[in-house]
NULOSE-669924 format. One record per residue: residue in three letters; x, y, z of N, C-alpha, C, CB in turn. Coordinates in steps of 0.1 Angstrom, whole numbers, plus 5000, padded with zeros to 4 digits. Glycine has a CB too. Example, Ala and Ser with C-alpha at 12.3 -4.5 7.8 and 13.67 -1.06 7.14 Angstrom:
<atoms>
   r  nxx  nyy  nzz caxx cayy cazz  cxx  cyy  czz cbxx cbyy cbzz
 ala 5132 4943 5078 5123 4955 5078 5132 4967 5078 5113 4955 5090
 ser 5128 4978 5071 5137 4989 5071 5129 5000 5079 5141 4994 5057
</atoms>
This chain:
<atoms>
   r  nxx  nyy  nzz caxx cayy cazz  cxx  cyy  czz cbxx cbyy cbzz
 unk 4790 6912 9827 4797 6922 9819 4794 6921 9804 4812 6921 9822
 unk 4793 6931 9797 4793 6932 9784 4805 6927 9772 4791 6946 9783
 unk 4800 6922 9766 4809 6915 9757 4801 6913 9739 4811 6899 9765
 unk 4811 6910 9733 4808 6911 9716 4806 6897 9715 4820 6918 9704
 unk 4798 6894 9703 4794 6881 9698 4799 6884 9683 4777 6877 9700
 unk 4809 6873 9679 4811 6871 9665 4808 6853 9658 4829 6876 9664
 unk 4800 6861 9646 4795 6849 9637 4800 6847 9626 4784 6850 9633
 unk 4809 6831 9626 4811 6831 9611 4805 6819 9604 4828 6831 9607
 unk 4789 6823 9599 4786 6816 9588 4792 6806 9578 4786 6823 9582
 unk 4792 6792 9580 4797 6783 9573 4787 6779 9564 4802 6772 9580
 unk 4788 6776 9547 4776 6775 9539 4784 6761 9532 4770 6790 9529
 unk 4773 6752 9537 4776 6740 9531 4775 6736 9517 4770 6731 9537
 unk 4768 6740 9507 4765 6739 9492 4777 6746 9488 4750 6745 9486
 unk 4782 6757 9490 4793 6763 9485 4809 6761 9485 4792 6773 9489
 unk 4802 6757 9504 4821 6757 9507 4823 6770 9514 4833 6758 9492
 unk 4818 6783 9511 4818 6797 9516 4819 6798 9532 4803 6805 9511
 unk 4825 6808 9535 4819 6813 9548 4819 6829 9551 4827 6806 9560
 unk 4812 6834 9557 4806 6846 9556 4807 6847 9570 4793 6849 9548
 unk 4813 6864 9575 4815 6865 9590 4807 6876 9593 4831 6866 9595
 unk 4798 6881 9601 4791 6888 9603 4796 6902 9608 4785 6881 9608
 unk 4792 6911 9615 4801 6920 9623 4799 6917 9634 4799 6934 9623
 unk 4810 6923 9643 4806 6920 9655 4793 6927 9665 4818 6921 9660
 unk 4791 6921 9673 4773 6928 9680 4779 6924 9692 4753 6921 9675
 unk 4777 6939 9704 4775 6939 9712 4765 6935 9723 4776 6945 9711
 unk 4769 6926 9729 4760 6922 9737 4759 6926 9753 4762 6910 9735
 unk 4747 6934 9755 4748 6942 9769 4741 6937 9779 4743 6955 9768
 unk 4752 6934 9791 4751 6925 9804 4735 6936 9813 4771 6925 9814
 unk 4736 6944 9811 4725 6950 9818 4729 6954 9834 4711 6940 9817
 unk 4741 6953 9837 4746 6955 9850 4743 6971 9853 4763 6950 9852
 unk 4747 6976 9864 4748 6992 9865 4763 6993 9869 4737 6998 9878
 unk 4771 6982 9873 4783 6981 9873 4794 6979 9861 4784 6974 9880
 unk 4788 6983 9849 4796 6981 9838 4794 6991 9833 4795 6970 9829
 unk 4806 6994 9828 4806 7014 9822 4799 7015 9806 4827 7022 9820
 unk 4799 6996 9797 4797 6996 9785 4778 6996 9785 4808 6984 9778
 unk 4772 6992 9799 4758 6985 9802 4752 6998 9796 4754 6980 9820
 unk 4736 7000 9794 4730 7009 9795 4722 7014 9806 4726 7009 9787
 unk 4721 7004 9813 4722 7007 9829 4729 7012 9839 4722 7000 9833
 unk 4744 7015 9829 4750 7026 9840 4749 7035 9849 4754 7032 9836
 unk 4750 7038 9854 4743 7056 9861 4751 7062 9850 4749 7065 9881
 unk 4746 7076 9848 4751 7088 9841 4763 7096 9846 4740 7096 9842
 unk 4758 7092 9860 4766 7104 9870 4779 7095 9874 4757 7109 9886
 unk 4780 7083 9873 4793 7071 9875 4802 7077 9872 4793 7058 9869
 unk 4812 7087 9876 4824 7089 9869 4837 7090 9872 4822 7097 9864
 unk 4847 7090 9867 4861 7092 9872 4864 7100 9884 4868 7096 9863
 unk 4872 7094 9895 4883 7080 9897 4872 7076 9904 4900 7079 9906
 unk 4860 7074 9908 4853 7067 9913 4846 7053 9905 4844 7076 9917
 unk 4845 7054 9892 4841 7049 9884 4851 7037 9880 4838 7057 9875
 unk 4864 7041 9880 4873 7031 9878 4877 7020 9889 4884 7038 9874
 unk 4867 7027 9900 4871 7014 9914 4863 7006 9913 4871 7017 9931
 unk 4849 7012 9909 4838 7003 9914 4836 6993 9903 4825 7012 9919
 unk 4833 7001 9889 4826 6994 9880 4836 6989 9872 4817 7000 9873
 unk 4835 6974 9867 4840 6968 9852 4843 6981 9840 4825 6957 9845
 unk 4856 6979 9831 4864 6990 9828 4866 6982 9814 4878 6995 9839
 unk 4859 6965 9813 4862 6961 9800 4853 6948 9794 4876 6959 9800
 unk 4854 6946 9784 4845 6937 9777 4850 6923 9782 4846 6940 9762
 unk 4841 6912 9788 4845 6900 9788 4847 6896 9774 4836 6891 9795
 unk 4851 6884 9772 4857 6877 9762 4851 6874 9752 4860 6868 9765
 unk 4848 6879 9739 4838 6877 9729 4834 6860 9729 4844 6882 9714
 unk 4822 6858 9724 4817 6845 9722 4819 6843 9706 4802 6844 9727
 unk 4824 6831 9705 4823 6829 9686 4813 6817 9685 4841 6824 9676
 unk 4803 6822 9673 4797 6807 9670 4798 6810 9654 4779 6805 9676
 unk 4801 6795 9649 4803 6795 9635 4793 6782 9632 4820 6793 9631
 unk 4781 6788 9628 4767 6781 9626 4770 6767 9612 4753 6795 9620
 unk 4773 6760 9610 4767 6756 9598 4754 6756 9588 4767 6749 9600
 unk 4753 6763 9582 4740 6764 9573 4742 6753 9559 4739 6781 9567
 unk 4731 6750 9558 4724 6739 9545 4721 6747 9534 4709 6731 9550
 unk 4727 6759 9534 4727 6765 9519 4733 6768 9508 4725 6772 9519
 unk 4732 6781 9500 4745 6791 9494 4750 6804 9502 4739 6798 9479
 unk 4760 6807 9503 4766 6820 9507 4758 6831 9497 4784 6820 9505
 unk 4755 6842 9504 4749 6853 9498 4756 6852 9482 4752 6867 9508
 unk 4771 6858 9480 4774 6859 9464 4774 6851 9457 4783 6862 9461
 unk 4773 6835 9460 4770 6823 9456 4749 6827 9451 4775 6809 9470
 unk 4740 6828 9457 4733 6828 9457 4723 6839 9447 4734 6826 9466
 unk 4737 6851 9447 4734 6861 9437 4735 6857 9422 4742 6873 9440
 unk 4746 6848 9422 4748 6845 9408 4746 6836 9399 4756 6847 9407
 unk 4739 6827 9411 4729 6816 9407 4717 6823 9400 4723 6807 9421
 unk 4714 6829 9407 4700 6840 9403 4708 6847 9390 4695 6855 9419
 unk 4712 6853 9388 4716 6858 9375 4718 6847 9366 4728 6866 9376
 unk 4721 6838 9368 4723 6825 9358 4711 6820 9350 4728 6813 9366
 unk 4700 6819 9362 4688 6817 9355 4684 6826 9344 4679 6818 9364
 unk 4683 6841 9343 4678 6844 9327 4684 6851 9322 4667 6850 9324
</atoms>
């Protein structure tokens, strides 16, 4: 089944963390109404017996990075000249 992936960016030089949007991630089933493998023609009340009607459970990863956070990084750069 189809489900969202959320990222929240941890930036270790700053302290910052930056969360991404969420992104759909598509199971590729023909049994999920969100897949793009759907049929076309899959539709109500038939649709609601057969096929998945909802998103499994988002995945969170919150990466550590060895850097600056983007607005940290902008204004480093402006600092220089």
């Amino acid at each position: 089944m189809c489900r969202y992936r959320h990222v929240r960016n941890q930036y270790l030089r700053c302290g910052h963390a930056e969360s991404l949007p969420p992104v759909e991630i598509q199971c590729g089933s023909t049994h999920c109404k969100f897949s793009p493998n759907h049929p076309p023609g899959c539709a109500p009340p038939s649709c609601t017996r057969t096929c998945n009607q909802y998103h499994l459970f988002p995945e969170h990863y919150n990466p550590t990075i060895d850097s600056y956070c983007s607005v940290c990084t902008r204004a480093r750069s402006r600092q220089r000249y």
